[in-house]
N, C-alpha and C positions, 0 to 999 in steps of 0.2 A: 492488229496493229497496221496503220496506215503511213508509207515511207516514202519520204518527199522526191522531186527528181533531182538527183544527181548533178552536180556542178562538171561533175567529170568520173569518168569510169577508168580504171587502171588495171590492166590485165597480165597475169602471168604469159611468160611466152610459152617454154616446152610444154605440148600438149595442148592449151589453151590457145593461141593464136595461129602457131605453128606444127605440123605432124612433123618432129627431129628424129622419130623414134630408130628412121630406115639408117640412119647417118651415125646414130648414137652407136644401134649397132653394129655397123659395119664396123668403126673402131674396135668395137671390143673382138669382134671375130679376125679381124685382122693380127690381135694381141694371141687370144687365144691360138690362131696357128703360129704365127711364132716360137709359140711355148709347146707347140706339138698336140695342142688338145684342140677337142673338138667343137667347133663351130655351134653356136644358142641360134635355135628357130626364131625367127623374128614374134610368132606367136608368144615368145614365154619374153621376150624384151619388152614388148610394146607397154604392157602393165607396170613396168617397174623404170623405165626410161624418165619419168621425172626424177627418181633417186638420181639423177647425175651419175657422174665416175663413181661415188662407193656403192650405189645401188648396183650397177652395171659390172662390175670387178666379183664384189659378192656374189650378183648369179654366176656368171662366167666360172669363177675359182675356189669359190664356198668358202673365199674369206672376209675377215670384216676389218675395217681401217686400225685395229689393235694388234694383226697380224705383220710380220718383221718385213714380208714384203708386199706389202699392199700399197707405199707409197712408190716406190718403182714400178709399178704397174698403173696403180695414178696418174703418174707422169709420160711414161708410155702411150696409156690410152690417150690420153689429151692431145700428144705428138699425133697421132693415129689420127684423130678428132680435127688435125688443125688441118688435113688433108682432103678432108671429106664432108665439113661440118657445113657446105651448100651444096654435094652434092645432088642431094635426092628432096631434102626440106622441102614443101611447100607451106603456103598455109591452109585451114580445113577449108574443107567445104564453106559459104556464107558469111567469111570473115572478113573480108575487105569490105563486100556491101554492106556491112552490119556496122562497121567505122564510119562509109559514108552517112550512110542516115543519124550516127551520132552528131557528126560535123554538123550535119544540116540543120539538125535540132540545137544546135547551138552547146554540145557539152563537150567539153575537152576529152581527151582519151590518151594513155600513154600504158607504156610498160614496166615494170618490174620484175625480175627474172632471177632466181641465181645464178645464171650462166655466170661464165667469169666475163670480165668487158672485151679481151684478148678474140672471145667470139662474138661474143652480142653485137658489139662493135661495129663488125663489118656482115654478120647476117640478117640485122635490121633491114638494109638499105637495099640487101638482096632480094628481096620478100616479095616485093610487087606491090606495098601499101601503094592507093590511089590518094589516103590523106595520111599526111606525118604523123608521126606523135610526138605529143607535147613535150613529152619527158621520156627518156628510159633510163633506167634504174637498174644497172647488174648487180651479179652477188659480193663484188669486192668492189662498188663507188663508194660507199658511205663505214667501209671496213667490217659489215656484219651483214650478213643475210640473214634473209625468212628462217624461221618464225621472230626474228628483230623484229621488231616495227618500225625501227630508222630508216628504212630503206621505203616505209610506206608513208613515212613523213617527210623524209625528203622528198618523194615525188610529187604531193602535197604541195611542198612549198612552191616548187617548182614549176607547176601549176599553174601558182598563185592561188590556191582552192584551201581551204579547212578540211585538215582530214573527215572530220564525220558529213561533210556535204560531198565526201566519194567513194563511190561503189568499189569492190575488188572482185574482179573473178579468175578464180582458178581451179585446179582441178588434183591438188595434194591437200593434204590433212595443214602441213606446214603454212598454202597462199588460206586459208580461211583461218587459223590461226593466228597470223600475223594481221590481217583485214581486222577481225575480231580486237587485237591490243590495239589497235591504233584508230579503234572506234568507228570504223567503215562498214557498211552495209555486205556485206559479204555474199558472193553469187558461187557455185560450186558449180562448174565444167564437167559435166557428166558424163560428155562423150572423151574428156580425155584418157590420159594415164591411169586407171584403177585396178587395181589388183584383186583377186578374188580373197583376200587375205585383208584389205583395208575393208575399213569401217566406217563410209562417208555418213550413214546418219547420226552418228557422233559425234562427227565433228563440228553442229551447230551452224551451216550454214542458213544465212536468211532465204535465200531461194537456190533453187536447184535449174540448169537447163538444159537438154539435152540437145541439143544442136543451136550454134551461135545465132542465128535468127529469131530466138525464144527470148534472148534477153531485150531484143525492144519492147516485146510486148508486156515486158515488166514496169518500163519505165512511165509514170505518172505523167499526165499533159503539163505544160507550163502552167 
């Protein structure tokens, strides 16, 4: 099957645009001494740092958001989070020059994220993008996050683009999930977030990249 070029590309942020994983951490180790326990190696965070707060809590304290205090620790971590949530972030390797040549080519480009907007917000602007994006899209603007697809329709509209004339890439089961409902070509982020425990060839994406400079070479001439 042969798949036309893109009106515009829309990219998860954690893990995909951005490395948060140093910062996601720190919050949680911050919480964790607090509570007297022991400090998570950043090796066992990095894999699971797109889960957000309950992915991160749950390693941390071996609980899961049904537990009586996992929402005060939630809330914690995010306090923790509001302190620290530029300091270390960069973005990867090839990702800014990888926007530029989108620009050039003439296709829009924006974000999607479940961050909350409280940080997307203001770590957007931090970033060092050389071209804006079009749109960004957190996990409480349109009151549902990934796997919704309203948040990949909103961006869509936002755009000004038809969902199925835009690519998604990300790098959880959830952004090729949500890409997939809302009729987008879907790119899976190989070098992001993955866990030895996910199962990305199940989850149906159209192509796979392992480092951000691989998805031009996807993209079809004008």
């Amino acid at each position: 099957m042969t798949y036309k070029r893109p009106a515009a590309i829309l990219f998860d942020l954690d893990g995909t645009l951005a490395d948060t994983a140093i910062d996601l951490g720190g919050a949680l180790n911050c919480l964790l001494k607090e509570e007297g326990q022991a400090s998570v190696p950043y090796t066992r965070i990095r894999p699971v740092a797109s889960h957000g707060a309950r992915g991160l809590i749950q390693l941390g304290f071996g609980i899961d958001k049904n537990h009586h205090q996992f929402e005060s620790y939630r809330l914690r971590f995010l306090n923790h989070y509001e302190h620290l949530f530029c300091d270390r972030t960069v973005l990867f390797d090839g990702v800014d020059q990888l926007l530029n040549q989108l620009t050039a080519k003439g296709i829009k480009w924006g974000i999607v994220t479940n961050k909350p907007m409280r940080f997307t917000d203001r770590l957007v602007p931090k970033l060092g993008f050389t071209t804006e994006p079009g749109t960004v899209v957190s996990g409480d603007t349109v009151g549902v996050a990934k796997p919704d697809p309203k948040p990949m329709y909103h961006a869509a509209a936002e755009l000004g683009v038809n969902p199925e004339d835009c690519w998604y890439v990300g790098d959880a089961e959830r952004d090729i999930e949500a890409g997939r409902a809302a009729g987008m070509t879907t790119v899976l982020a190989n070098y992001g977030y993955i866990s030895e425990d996910d199962t990305p060839d199940t989850w149906g994406a159209v192509f796979t990249i392992d480092t951000p400079d691989q998805l031009i070479e996807l993209i079809p001439d004008a």
